[in-house]
C-alpha positions as CSV (number, residue, x, y, z in Angstrom):
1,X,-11.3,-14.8,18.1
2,X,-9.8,-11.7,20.2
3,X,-11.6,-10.6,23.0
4,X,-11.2,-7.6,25.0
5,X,-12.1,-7.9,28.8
6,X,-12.5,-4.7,31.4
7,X,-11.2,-5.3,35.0
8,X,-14.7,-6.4,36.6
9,X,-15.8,-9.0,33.6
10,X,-11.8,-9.9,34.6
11,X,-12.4,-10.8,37.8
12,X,-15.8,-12.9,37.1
13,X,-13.6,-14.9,34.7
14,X,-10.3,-15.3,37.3
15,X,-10.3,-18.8,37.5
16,X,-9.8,-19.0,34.2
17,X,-6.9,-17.0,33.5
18,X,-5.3,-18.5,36.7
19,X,-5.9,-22.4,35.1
20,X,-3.9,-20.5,32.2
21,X,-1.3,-19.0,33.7
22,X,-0.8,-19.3,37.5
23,X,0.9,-16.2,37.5
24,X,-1.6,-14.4,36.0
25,X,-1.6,-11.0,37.6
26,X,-4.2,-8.4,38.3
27,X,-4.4,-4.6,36.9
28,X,-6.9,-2.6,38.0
29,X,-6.3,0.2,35.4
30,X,-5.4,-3.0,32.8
31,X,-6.3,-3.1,29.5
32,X,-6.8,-7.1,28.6
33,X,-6.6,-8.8,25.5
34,X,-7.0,-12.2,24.1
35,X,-6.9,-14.8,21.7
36,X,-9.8,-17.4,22.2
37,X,-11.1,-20.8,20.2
38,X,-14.8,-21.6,21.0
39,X,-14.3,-20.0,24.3
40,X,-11.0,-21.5,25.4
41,X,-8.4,-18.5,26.0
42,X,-5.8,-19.5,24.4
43,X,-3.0,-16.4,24.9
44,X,-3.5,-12.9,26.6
45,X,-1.9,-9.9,26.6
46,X,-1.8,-6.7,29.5
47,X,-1.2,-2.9,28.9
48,X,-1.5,-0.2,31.0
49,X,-2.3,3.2,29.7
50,X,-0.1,5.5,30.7
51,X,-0.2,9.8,29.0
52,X,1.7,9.6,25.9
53,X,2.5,5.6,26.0
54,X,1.2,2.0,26.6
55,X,3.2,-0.7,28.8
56,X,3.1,-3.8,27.6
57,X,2.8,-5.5,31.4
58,X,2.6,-9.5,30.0
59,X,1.9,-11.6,27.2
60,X,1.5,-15.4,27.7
61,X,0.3,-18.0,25.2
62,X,-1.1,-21.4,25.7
63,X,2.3,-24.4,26.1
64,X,0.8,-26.1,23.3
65,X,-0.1,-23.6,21.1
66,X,3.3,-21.7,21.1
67,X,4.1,-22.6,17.4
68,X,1.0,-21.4,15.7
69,X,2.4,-17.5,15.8
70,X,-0.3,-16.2,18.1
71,X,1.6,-13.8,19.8
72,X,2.3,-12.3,17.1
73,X,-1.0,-12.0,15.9
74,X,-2.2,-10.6,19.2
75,X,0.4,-7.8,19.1
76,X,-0.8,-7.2,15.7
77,X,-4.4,-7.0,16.9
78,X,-3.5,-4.8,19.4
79,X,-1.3,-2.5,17.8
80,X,-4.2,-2.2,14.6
81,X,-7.2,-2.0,16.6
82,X,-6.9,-1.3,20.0
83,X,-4.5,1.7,20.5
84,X,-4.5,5.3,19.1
85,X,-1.7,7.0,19.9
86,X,2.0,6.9,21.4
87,X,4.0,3.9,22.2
88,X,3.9,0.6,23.2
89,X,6.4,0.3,25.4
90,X,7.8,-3.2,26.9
91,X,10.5,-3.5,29.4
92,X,13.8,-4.8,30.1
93,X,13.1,-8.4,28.7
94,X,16.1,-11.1,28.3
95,X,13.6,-13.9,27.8
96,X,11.2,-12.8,24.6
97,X,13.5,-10.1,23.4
98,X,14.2,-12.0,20.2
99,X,10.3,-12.7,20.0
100,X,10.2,-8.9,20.6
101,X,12.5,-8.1,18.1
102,X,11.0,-9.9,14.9
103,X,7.3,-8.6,15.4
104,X,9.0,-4.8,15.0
105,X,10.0,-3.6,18.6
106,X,13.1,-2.1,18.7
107,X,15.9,-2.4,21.8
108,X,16.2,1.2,23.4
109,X,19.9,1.3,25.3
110,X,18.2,1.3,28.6
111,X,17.1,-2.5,27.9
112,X,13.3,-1.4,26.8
113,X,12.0,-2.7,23.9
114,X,9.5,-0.1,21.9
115,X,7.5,0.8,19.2
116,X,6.9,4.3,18.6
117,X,4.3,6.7,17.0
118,X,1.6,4.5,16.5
119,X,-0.7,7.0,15.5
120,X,0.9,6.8,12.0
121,X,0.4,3.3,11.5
122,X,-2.8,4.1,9.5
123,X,-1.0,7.3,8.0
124,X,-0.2,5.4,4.6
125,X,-3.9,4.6,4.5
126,X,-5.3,8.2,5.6
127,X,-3.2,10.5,3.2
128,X,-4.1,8.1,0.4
129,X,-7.6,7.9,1.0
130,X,-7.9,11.8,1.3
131,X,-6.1,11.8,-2.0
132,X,-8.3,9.7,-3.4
133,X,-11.3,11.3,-2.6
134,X,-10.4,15.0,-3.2
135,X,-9.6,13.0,-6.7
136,X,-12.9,11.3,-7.4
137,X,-14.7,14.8,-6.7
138,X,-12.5,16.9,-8.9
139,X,-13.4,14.1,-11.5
140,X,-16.7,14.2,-11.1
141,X,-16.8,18.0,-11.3
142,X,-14.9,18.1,-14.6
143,X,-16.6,15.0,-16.3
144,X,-20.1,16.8,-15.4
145,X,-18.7,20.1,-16.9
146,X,-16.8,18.4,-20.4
147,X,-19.4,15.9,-21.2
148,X,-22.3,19.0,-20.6
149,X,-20.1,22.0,-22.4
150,X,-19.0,19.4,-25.3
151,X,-22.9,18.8,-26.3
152,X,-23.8,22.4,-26.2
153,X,-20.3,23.5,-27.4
154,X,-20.1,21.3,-30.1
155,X,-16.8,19.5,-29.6
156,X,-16.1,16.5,-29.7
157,X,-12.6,16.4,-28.3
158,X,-13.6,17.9,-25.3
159,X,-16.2,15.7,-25.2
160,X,-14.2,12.9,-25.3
161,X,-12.0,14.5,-22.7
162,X,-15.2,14.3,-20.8
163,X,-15.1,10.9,-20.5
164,X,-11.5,10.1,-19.8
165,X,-12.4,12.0,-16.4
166,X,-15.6,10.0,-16.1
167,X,-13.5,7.0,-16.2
168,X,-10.8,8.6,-13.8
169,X,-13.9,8.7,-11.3
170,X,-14.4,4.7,-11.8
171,X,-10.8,4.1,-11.6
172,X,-10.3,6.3,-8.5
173,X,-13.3,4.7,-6.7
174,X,-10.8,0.9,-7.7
175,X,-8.4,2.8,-6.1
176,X,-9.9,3.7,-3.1
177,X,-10.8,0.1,-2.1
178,X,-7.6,-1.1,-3.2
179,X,-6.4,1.6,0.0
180,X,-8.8,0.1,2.2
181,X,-8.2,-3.9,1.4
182,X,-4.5,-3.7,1.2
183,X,-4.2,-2.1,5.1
184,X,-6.2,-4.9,5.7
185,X,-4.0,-6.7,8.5
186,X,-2.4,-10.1,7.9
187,X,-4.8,-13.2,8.9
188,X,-4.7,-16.9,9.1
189,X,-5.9,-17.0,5.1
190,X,-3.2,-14.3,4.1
191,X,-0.2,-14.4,6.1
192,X,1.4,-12.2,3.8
193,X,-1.1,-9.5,4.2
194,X,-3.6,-7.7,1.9
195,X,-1.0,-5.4,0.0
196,X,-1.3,-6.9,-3.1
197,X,-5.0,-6.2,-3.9
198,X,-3.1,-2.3,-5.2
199,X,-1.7,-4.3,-8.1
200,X,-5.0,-6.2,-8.7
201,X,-6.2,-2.5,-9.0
202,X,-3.8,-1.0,-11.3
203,X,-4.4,-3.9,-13.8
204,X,-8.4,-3.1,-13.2
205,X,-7.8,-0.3,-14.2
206,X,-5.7,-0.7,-16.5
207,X,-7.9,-2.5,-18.4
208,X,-10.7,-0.2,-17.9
209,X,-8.4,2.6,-19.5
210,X,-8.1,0.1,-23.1
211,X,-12.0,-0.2,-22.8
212,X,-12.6,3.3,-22.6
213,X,-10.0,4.5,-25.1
214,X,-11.5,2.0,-27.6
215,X,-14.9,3.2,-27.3
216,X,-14.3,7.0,-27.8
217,X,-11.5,5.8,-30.4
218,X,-13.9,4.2,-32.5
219,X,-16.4,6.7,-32.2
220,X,-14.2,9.3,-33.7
221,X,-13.0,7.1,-36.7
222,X,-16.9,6.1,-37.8
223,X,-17.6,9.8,-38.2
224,X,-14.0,10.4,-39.7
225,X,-14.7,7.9,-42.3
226,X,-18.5,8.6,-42.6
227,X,-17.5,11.8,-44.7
228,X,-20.4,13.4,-43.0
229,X,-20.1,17.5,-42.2
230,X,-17.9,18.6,-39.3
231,X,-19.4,20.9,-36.4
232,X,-17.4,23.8,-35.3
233,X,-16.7,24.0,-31.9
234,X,-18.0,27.0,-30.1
235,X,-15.4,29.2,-28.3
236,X,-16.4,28.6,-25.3
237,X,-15.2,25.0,-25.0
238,X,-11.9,26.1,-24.6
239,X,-12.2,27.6,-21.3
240,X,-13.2,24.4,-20.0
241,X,-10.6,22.4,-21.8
242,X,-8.1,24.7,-20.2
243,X,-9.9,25.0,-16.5
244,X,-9.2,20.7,-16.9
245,X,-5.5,20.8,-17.4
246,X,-4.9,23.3,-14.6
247,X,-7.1,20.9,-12.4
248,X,-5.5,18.0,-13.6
249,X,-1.7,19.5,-12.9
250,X,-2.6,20.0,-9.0
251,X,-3.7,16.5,-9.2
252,X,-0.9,15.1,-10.8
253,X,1.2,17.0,-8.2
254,X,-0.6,15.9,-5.0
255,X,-0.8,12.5,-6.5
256,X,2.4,11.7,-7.3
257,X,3.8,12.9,-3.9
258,X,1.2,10.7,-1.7
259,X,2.0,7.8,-4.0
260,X,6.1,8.1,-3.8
261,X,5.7,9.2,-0.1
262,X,3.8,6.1,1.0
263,X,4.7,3.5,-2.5
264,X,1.2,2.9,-3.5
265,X,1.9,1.4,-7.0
266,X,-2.0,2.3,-8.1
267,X,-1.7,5.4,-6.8
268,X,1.5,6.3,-8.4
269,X,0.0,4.7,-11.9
270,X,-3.3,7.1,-11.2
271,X,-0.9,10.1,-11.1
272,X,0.4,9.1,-14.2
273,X,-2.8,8.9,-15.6
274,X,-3.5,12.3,-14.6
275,X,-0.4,14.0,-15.9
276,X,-1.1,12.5,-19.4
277,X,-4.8,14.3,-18.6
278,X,-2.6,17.4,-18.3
279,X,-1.0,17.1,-21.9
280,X,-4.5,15.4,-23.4
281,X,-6.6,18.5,-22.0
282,X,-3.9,20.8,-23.7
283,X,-4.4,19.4,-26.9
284,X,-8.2,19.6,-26.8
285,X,-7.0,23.2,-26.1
286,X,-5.4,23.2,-30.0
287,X,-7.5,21.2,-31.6
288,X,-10.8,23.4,-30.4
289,X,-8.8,26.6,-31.6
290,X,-7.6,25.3,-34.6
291,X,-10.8,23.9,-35.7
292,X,-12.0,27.6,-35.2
293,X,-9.9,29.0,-37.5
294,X,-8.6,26.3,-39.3
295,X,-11.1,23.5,-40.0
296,X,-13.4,21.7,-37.8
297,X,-11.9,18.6,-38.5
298,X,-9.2,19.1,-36.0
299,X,-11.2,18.7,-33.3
300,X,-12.7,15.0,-34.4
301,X,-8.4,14.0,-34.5
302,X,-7.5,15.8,-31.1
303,X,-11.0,13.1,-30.0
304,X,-8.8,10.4,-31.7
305,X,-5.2,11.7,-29.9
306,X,-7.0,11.6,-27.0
307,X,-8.0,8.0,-26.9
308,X,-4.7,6.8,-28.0
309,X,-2.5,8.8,-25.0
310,X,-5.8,6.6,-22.8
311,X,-4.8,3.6,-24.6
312,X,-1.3,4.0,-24.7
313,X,-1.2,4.6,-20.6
314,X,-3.7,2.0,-19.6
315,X,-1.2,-0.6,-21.0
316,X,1.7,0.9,-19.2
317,X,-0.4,0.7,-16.0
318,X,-1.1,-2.7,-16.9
319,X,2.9,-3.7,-17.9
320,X,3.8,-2.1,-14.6
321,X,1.5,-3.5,-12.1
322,X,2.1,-6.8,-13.4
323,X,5.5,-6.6,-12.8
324,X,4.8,-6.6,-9.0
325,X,2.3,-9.4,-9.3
326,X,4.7,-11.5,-10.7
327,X,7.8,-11.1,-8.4
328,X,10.5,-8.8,-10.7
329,X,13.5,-8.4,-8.7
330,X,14.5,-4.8,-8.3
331,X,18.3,-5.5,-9.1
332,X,19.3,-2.4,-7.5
333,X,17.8,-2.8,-4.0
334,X,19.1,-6.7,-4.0
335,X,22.4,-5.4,-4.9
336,X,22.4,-2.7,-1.7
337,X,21.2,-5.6,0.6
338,X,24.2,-7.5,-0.8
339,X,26.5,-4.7,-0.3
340,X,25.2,-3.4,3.2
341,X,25.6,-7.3,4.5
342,X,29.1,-7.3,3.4
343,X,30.0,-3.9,4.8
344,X,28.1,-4.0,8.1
345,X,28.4,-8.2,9.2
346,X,31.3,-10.6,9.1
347,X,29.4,-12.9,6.9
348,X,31.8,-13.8,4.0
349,X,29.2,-15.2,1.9
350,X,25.6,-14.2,0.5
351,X,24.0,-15.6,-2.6
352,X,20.4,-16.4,-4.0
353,X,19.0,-12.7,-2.5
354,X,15.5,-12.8,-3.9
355,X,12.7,-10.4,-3.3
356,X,9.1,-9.7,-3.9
357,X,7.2,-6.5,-3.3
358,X,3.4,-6.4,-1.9
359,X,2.0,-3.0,-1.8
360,X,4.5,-1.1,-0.2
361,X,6.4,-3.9,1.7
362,X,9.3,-6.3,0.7
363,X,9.4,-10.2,1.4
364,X,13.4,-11.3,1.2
365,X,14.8,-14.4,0.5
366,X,18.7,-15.1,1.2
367,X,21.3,-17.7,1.7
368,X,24.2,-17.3,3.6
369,X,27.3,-19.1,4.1
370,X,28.8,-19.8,7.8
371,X,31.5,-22.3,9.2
372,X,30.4,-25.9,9.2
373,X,31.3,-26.5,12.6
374,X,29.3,-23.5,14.3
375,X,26.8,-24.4,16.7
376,X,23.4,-24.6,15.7
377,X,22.7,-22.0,18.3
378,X,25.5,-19.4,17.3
379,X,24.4,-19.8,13.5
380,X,20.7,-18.9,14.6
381,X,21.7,-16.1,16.7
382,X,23.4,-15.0,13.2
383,X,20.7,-15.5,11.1
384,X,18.7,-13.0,13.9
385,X,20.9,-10.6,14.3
386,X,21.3,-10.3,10.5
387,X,17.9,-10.0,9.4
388,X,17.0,-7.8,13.1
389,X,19.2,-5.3,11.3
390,X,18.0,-5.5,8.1
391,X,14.9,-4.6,9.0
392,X,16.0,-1.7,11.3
393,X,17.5,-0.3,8.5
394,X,15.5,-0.8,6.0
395,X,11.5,-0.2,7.4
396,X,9.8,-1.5,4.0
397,X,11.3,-5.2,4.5
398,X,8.3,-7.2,6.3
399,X,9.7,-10.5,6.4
400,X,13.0,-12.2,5.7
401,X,13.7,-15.6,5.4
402,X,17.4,-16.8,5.5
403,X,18.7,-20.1,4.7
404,X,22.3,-21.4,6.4
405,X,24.8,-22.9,3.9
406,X,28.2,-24.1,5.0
407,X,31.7,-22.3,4.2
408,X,33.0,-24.5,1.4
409,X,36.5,-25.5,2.1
């Protein structure tokens, strides 16, 4: 459990600390944070605010429970819930500065280690939730509108275009947890994180896409083959039809950015949804017209287009979120981790790169090769530095593991 403590509830509880730590010091202006089981404090933490930044004064965890990652875990806490804005700053630290390293602080050239700008630590999460929202109103507005001017219109295809945004309003709302869980920070039952809960959504929704597609589908053939007389559409249905794919373009275009920008896989697969919303609105557009002047049958097979371009995309969604659920390695990107390794380290040797994406962030695997007579200590310092840089230089690796091989003579 973390606790927070102010300075006077900090002194009632000195002797505690002090049994902890016997150099436990004493901030007045101290923010103080810990890590407790049933009571028991088992590591703390000590900032002081200061205008644009935060000083991380001390962090000290329990002999015995050193091995269990809870300093980590605290910085996390601290760094999700407890600070707004700024920087965390920590300084000049020989010690922990490995420790320092891994959990994301960088090494400034005066010998402080820091981690900047935390108020965008949530901004992956805040530009896709406003993107998601702006999205499930629009949807709402234009379901409301299609469904309501396709009855008293007559058509059926922009009835069934209807729909598709009613189903876009279901699918956003997926969406929109998906945002929320996947931010969710990493815990003692998912040390990985939450990320992959945006794939779980995409094949949700996916699915729901098939099942709605289906249903107007069907509903279009039955009267097809019924041989029963055709409606014509009233003019007035194409206004609506076209006010949709106008709609549906600024969506596309918002939603594709926010989704590249931050790599939100159901985001990216909503915007895709959207753009074939764009094309699907269009052909209403025709089929109304042309049923007009043509024959009102057009409109009932522009219903049917529709729900195959819906069925068509809800199994690309599907094909592509899966794909991240079940670990395909992006050949490209292990190919530029292979080739900055060999241009940027002496290593000599780097095989069995593997990868797996979760949300936005990348798990490595790698093996590398050093002499067979290196210290244990100098391989590990290595293996560090290696993966230190690696994640400098590339932000969207979380976690790399590397195994140590022997040079081969």
């Amino acid at each position: 459990m973390y606790k927070s403590y102010s300075f006077e509830e900090i002194e009632n509880k000195i002797g505690d600390f002090k049994q902890l730590d016997s150099d436990f010091p004493i901030y007045k202006s101290g923010i103080y944070v810990t890590v407790e089981n049933k009571s028991e404090i088992i590591a703390y933490a000590i900032l002081e605010k200061n205008m644009d930044s935060y000083d991380l004064k001390r962090i000290f965890v329990k002999k015995d429970e050193r091995f269990k990652s809870y300093g980590r875990k605290l910085i996390s806490f601290i760094i999700n819930k407890k600070l707004e804005k700024g920087s965390l700053i920590v300084e000049k630290q020989d010690i922990i500065s490995g420790f320092l390293l891994k959990i994301g602080f960088k090494k400034m050239e005066n010998g402080e280690f820091i981690i900047e700008d935390l108020e965008n630590k949530n901004l992956r999460k805040k530009e896709g939730q406003k993107t998601v929202i702006a999205s499930i109103f629009w949807n709402i507005v234009l379901a409301t509108t299609k469904i309501s001017f396709g009855y008293i219109g007559k058509s059926r295809a922009l009835l069934a275009d209807g729909f598709n945004s009613l189903s876009d309003v279901v699918t956003s709302s997926g969406i929109l947890l998906g945002i929320h869980f996947s931010n969710i920070p990493e815990d003692e039952s998912h040390p990985f994180g939450h990320e992959k809960i945006e794939s779980v959504i995409g094949v949700i929704m996916g699915i729901f896409m098939i099942l709605t597609a289906f249903e107007l589908g069907k509903g279009g053939v039955e009267i097809l083959l019924s041989g029963e007389k055709k409606e014509v559409p009233e003019m007035l249905t194409v206004y609506f039809a076209l006010f949709s794919s106008v709609v549906k373009y600024f969506m596309y275009r918002q939603k594709i950015r926010v989704g590249l920008e931050t790599e939100n896989s159901a985001l990216i697969a909503d915007a895709k949804d959207s753009r074939n919303d764009i094309f699907a609105s269009l052909g209403v557009v025709l089929g109304i017209v042309l049923s007009i002047y043509v024959n009102p049958i057009f409109d009932l097979l522009i219903s049917i287009l529709v729900a195959t371009l819906i069925f068509k995309e809800g199994v690309s969604v599907i094909l592509e979120t899966t794909d991240t659920i079940l670990d395909k390695q992006d050949m490209e990107f292990v190919d530029e981790i292979k080739k900055y390794i060999y241009e940027n380290t002496d290593i000599k040797n780097v095989h069995d790169i593997m990868m797996r994406k979760s949300g936005d962030k990348i798990f490595l695997e790698l093996h590398i090769r050093v002499p067979k007579d290196m210290s244990v200590y100098n391989a590990h310092k290595i293996s560090d530095d290696l993966e230190n840089s690696i994640k400098e230089d590339f932000p969207l690796v979380k976690s790399i593991i590397i195994h140590l091989d022997c040079l081969l003579n």
